[in-house]
N, C-alpha and C positions, 0 to 999 in steps of 0.2 A: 613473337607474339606474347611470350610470359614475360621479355623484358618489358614489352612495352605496357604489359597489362601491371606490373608493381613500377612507373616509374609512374602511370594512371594515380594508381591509390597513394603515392606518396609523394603528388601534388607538383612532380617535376614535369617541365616542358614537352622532356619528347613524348609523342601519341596524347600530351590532353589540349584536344581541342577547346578546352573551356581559357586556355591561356594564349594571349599576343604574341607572337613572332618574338616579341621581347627577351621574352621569357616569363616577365610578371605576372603575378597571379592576378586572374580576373579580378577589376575592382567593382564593388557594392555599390548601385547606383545610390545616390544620394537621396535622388524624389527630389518631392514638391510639394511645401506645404500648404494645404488645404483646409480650411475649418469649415463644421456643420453643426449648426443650430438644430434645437430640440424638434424640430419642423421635418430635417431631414432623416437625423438619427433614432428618434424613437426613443431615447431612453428613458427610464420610468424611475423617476429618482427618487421612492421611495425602494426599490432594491440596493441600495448605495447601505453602505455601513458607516453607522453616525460618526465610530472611530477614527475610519479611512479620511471622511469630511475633516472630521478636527485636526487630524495632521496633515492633512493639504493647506487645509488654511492658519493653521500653525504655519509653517514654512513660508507661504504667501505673506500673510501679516510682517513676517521678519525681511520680505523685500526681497525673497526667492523664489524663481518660478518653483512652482510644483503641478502632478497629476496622476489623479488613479492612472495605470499604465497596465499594459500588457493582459494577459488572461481573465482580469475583469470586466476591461473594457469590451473584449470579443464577447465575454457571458451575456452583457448587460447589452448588446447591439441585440439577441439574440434570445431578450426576455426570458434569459434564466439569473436565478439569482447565484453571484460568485460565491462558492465556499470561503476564497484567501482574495486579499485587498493587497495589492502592493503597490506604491507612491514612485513616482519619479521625480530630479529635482534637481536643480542647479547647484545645488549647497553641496560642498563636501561633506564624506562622513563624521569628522569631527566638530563640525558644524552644524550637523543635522542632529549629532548629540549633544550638543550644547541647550538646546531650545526643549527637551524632553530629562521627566525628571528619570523615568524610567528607561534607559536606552542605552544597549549596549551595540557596539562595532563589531565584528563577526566576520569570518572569511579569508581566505589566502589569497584565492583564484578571483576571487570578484570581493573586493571587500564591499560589505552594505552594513544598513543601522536597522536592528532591531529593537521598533517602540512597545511597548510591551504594555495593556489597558489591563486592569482587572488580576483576580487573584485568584490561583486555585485553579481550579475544572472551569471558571468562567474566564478566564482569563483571555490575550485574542492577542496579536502578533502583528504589527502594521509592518512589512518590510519595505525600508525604503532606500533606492539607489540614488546613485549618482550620475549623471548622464556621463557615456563614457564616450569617449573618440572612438572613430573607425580607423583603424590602422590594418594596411595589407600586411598579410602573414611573410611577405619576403622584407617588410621594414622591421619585422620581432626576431628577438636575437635566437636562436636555436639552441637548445641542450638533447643531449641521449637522453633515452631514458624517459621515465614519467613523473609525476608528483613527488611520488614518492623517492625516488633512486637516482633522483639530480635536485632532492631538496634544498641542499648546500649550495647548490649551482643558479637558485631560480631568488634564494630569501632575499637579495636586493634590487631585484630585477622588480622592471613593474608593465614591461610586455613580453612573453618569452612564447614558443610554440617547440615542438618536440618534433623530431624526423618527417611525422607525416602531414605538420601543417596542425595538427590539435592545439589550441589555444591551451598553456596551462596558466597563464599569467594576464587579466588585461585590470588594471586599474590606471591607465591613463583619460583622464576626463576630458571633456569637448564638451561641442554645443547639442542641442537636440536635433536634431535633423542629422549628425553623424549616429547618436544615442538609436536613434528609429532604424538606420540601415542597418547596425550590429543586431538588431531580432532578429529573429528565424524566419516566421511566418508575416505574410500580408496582414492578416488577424490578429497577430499578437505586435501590431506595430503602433497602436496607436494612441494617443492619451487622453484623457475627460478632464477638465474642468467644472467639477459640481456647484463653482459658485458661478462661473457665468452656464454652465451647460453648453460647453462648448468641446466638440471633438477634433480631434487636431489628426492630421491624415495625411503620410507622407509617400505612400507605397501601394494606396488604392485599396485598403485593408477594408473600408465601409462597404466597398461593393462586392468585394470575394466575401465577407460575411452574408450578404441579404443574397448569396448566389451558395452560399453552403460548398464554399471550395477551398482548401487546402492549398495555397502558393507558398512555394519560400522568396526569400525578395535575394534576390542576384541568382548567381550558379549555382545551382543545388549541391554539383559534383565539389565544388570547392568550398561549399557552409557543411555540406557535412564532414567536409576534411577538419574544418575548423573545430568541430565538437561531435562526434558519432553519437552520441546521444540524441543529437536529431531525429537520429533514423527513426529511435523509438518514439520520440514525442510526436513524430508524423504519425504513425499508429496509434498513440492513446487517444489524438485531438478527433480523430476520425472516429476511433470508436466510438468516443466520448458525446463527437458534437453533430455525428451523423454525415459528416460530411465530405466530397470527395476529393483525393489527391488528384491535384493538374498533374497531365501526364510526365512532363520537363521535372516536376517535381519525384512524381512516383518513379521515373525510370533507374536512376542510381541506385535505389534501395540497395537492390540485392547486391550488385558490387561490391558495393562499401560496407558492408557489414562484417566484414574482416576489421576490417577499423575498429570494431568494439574490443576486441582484444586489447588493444592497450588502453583501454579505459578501466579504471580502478577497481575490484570486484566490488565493494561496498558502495558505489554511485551506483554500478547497473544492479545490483539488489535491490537500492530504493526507486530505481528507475520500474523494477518489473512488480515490486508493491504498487508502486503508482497505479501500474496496468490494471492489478488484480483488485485493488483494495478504495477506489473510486468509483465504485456501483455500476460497473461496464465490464466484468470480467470477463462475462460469456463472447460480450462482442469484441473485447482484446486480442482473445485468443483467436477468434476467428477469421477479424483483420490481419492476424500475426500469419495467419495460415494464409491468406488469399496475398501475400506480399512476400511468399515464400523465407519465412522469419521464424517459422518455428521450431527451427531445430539448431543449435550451436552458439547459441548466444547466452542460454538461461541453464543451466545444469538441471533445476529445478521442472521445466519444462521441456525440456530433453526427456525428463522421465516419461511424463504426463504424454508426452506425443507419441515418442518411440514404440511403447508399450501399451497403449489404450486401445482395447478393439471397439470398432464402431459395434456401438449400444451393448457391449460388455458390463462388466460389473463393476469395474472401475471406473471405466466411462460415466457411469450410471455416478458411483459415488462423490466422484470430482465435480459434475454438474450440477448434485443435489449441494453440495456443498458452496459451489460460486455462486448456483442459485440464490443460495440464503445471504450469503456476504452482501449482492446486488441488493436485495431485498432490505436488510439490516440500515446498509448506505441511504434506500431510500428513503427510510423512516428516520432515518437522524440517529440511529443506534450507531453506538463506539463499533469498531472492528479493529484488529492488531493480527500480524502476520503468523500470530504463532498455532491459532489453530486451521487458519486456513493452510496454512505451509504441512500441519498434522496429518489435515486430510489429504492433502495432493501426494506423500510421500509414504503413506499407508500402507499400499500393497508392496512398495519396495522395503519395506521392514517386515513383512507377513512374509514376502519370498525368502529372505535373507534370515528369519529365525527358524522359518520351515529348514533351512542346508542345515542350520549349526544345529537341531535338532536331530536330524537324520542323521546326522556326522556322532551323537551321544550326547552330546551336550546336554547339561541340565536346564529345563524350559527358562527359569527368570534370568538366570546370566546369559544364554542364550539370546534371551531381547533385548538384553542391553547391548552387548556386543553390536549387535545387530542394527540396534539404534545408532550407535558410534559410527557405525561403519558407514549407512545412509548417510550420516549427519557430514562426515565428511566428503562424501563424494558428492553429496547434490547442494549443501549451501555454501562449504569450506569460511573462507575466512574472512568474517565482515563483519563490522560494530556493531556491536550490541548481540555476538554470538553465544555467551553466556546467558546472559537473561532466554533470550531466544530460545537457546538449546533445553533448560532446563524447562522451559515449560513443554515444549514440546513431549518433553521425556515425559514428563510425569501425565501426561494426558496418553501416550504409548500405553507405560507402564500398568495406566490404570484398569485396562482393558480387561484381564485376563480376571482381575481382581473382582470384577461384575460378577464374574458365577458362582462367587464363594459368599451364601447368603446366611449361612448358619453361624454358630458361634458368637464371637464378638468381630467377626471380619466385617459385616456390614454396618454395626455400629462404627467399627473406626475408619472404614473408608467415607459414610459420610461427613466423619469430619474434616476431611483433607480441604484445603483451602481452594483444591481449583478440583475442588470434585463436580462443580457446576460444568466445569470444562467437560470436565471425562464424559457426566453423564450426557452432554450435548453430542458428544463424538460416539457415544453411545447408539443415542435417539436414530442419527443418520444412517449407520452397520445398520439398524432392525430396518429403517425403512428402503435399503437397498438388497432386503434379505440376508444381509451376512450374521446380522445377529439377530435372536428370538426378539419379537415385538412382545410377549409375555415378559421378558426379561427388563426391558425397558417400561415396561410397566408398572413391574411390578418394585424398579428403584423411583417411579417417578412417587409411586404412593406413600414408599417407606422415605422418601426424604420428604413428603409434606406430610405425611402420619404426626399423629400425637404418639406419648408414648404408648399408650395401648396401644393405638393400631399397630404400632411398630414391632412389639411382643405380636403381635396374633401373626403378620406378616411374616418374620423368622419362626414361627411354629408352625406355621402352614408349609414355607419352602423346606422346615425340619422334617417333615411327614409326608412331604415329595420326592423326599433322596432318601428315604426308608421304605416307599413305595417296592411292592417285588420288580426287579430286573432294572429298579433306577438305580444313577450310581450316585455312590453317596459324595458329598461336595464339601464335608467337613472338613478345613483347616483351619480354622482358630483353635487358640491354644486352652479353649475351655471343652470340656466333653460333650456329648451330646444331651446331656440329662441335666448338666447346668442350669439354672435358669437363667434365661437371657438379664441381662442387666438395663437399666432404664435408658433412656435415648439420652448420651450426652448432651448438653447444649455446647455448641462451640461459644469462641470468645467473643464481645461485644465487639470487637474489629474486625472479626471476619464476617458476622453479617453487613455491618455497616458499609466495607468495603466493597460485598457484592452488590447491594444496592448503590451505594454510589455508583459503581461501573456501571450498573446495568443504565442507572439513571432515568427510565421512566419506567418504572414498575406496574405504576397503575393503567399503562401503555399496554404492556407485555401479558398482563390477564384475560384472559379469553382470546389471544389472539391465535392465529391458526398456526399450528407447529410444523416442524421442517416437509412433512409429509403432507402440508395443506388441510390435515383434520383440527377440526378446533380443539382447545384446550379442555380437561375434564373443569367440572365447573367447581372440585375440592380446590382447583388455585385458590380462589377467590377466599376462601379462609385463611388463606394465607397472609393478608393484610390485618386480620381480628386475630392474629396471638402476638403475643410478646417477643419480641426479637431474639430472644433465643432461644422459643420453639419454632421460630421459623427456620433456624439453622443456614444451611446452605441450598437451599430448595431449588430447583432448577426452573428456569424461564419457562417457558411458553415458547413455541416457537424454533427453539435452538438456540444457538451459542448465547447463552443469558449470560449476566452477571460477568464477572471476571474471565469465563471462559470462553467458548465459540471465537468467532473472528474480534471478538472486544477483549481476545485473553492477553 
């Protein structure tokens, strides 16, 4: 039974009935090409992106087929409008960069061209493929090993698959109708022509969309051998698009989910931002649970599962916090992994400084240890672990630093550059009762305060820890009889830069903050001073400016 059950997931003959007597690997029906006029399709071609337009008909003009393809075209069946636009097209990718003045070639595994419009924060990305051949995985030459640890073995190879049938290698090109059977899903198979508005449909993709159903086109058992990352994207399109998995499709799931081990830790990282970080977190997670997926795949969500009690305090805090990501996504606001990754990992750095305290430890090395220690067991080793880590840290770090109001402690923490972060990570503690809502309050005033108010505000928390039986919170390195010093203004970069992130400022004023109460209405002064008394003031709402889920 266990041989038969690994000789299953490793795409050999004996016990998978998805394979011919032959032995061969089930082949990917081809279809049949179909086209549908704006009569039957519905689509509204003012949600098209004028960019996507010009390089489709860039390409066309040059006497190559081309078409929006794949995940837009499901969007735009289904009258939403697509976030990302990516082109299909006859032309090779050297070809496809010949005709763009902006466009670079990109990729090992799949090489494609990225056209590239615009500059800066407006900037936009057209990715455009090559239509590739269908080739069964017993015609691709085999290596041990993965990407990484058979590199030498795959760099002149241009079809190759690994033990279990995972595709690591496909750039050999074909026509389109082979291009359409290599997708995944029914949905994601098929292409637009915005100059004649014509939809091209090889696999029945039009009508599992207007039926709101999740098909993969061939053996599921054998496409997810080809790429385990399937598995997940069956889970995000469903969160995402409401819609449900055909059963032939939903039944492999759980099997196969061994199979993500050998997929690269840094692809399933960006695989499970995807989940979190596309304005469907709460229904990710919940798909992930109803398709028994939520434990062994995400270290990160290994925590989040294992240890959350239903409507605990963590529970409480990790929802208030996808809440707002959701929320953020739907208004067009930036998000970025590092504060939502802050909050999801919270209480496992709160248990882990609690032992090394209990053990003597002094409290701040204490946290950081602490922090090392989480950082290494729940994200380990994936691109962009540096930038990552550090912001992470200093959003931890800044926590403790919130109670120390006197002195010059609150003058210099609000200059910290992602002190917007901290005090967002702040906001969420108070409104899940772990930290004081007074205390949150009382940073939300002293970072939009003038300088007075800022004096009178550490004179007041001065004469609360002098209070009989309070304890006093002084560690700044000035006395307590000091006078406070005037409010620094940070640098014209660090304001400038949190507005930019935040990017719609005049958005974020009076809007309701993480707890659903509206904003005090001192923001609004916030736009009438001079940009270095506005400093680093913290959003409305939660994760403002550079920090929250846009850190």
């Amino acid at each position: 039974m266990i041989r038969k059950f690994i000789s299953k997931l490793l795409g050999k003959s004996d016990g998978d009935a998805s394979e011919p007597k032959s032995g061969k690997a089930a082949r990917i029906p081809l279809g049949k090409r179909v086209e549908f006029g704006p009569a039957e399709h519905g689509i509204d071609p003012s949600l098209l992106d004028e960019r996507a337009i010009r390089v489709v008909t860039t390409l066309q003009d040059a006497g190559y087929e081309a078409y929006v393809v794949g995940g837009a075209v499901r969007d735009l069946l289904v009258h939403r409008r697509p976030k990302d636009f990516d082109v299909a097209t006859n032309a090779t990718p050297e070809q496809v960069k010949g005709l763009f003045r902006r466009a670079f070639i990109i990729g090992r595994r799949f090489r494609i061209v990225h056209v590239i419009h615009g500059r800066g924060r407006d900037h936009e990305v057209i990715e455009v493929s090559t239509f590739r051949a269908y080739l069964d995985a017993s015609a691709a030459e085999q290596v041990p090993g993965n990407e990484k640890t058979s590199k030498a073995a795959i760099a002149d190879k241009s079809h190759v698959v690994d033990a279990s049938g995972r595709v690591l290698r496909d750039n050999v090109w074909g026509p389109q109708i082979e291009d359409a059977a290599r997708r995944d899903f029914t949905v994601n198979a098929m292409y637009y022509d915005p100059r004649t508005q014509t939809v091209v449909d090889y696999h029945g993709g039009l009508k599992d969309a207007k039926a709101k159903l999740l098909r993969m086109i061939g053996d599921p058992l054998t496409r997810y051998r080809e790429d385990p990352v399937r598995i997940l994207r069956v889970v995000r399109f469903a969160a995402k698009l409401g819609f449900a998995i055909e059963p032939k499709t939903q039944k492999p799931l759980r099997e196969t989910a061994a199979l993500l081990a050998n997929v690269p830790a840094s692809r399933l990282f960006d695989e499970m931002m995807k989940l979190l970080q596309t304005g469907h977190a709460l229904a990710s997670l919940a798909q992930l649970k109803a398709q028994d997926l939520e434990r062994g795949i995400f270290p990160v969500l290994d925590s989040v599962f294992s240890r959350t009690e239903e409507g605990g305090p963590r529970q409480k805090f990790i929802e208030l916090a996808l809440n707002d990501t959701d929320r953020r996504v739907g208004e067009g606001k930036p998000v970025a992994p590092s504060f939502m990754l802050a909050c999801m990992l919270w209480h496992d750095v709160q248990n882990a400084w609690a032992d090394l305290k209990a053990k003597g430890e002094h409290p701040t090395p204490a946290l950081q240890q602490a922090i090392d220690s989480v950082f290494d067991a729940r994200i380990g080793d994936i691109s962009g672990r540096g930038k990552l880590a550090a912001d992470m840290r200093e959003i931890w770090m800044m926590q403790p630093r919130f109670d120390r109001r006197t002195g010059s402690s609150a003058y210099s923490l609000v200059e910290q550059p992602r002190f917007r972060a901290g005090f967002d990570f702040l906001r969420l503690r108070a409104d899940v009762g772990e930290a004081s809502p007074e205390l949150a309050e009382w940073w939300e005033d002293f970072s939009l305060g003038s300088d007075a108010e800022r004096e009178a505000l550490v004179e007041a928390a001065r004469e609360s820890s002098r209070a009989p039986g309070a304890r006093s919170k002084r560690t700044g390195p000035k006395p307590d009889g000091a006078a406070p010093r005037s409010a620094p203004r940070p640098p014209k970069d660090t304001a400038d830069a949190a507005a930019e992130q935040e990017g719609d400022e005049e958005a974020d004023d009076g809007a309701p903050d993480a707890g659903g109460a509206e904003a005090p209405r001192k923001r609004r002064r916030r736009r009438r001073k001079p940009s270095g008394a506005r400093g680093a003031a913290p959003a409305a709402g939660g994760q403002g400016g550079d920090g929250g889920a846009g850190a």
